[in-house]
N, C-alpha and C positions, 0 to 999 in steps of 0.2 A: 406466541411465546417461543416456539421452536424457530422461527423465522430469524428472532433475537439472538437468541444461542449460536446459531448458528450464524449469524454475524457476526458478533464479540470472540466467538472462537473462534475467525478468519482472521480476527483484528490480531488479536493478544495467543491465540496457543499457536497458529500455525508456523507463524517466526518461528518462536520455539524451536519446531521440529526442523524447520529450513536452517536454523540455525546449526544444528548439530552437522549440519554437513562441512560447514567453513571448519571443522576437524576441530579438536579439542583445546587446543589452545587460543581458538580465535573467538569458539561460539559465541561466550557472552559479549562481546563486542559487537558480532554481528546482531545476535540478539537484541543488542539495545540500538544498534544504528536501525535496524528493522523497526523499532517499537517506535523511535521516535519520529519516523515517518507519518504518523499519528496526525501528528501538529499541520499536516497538512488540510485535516478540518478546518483551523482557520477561518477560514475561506466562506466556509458555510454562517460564518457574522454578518455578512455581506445582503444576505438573503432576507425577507420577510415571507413567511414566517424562517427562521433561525433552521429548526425541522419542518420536515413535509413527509410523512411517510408515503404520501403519492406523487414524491417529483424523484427524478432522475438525476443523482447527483453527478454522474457524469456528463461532461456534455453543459450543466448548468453551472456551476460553481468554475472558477475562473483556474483554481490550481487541480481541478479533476477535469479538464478541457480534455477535447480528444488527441490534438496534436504535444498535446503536454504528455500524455499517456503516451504517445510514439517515444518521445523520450526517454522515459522512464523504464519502458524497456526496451530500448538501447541500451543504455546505464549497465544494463544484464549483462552482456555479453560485450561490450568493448574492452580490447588487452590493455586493461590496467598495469600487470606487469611489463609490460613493452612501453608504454608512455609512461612510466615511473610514477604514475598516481597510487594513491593511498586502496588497498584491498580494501577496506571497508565501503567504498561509493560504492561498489558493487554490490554489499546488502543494502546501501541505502536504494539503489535502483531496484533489487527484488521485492523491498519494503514495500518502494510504491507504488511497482505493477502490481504486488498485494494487495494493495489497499482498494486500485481502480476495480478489480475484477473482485474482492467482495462488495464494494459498489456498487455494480454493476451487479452482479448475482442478487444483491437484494433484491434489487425492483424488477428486475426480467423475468427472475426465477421462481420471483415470491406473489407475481401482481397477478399469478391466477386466478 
């Protein structure tokens, strides 16, 4: 049960708090570009069975890939303001280094 919580509120609260740092005017934007990085479950259709609470979804599923994860944080820290891109790819990249690394936390941390 605590395994759970503690998944769902890596998913859905900790944006949140990552959110408030994009300063007050942006948060909820950020917020929602963070949350809907979500949708990158997906992926996990793909699979038989759908869940596995004993696989790896890292590594297995094609949009939680490891080189895909390099990406995504990168996304973090390239000068958006310098290449005139939109400030929010940047919560969408912290979204989905979010996502890999509670991912990732599930099954590393939890498969004691």
């Amino acid at each position: 049960m605590l395994r759970t919580i503690v998944h769902y509120s890596l998913h859905l609260l900790a944006p949140g708090l990552i959110a408030l740092a994009f300063g007050k005017a942006r948060w909820r934007t950020a917020y929602l570009a963070m949350s809907a990085t979500m949708a990158i479950d997906v992926d996990h259709l793909l699979a038989t069975p759908v869940f596995d609470p004993d696989r790896m979804s890292v590594g297995f599923h094609p949009l939680h890939s490891w080189w895909l994860a390099a990406v995504y944080a990168a996304m973090c820290v390239l000068p958006y303001e310098k290449l005139g891109w939109k400030w929010w790819l940047r919560a969408v990249g912290i979204g989905l280094t979010l996502h890999i690394l509670t991912d990732w936390q599930d099954y590393v941390l939890w498969k004691i």
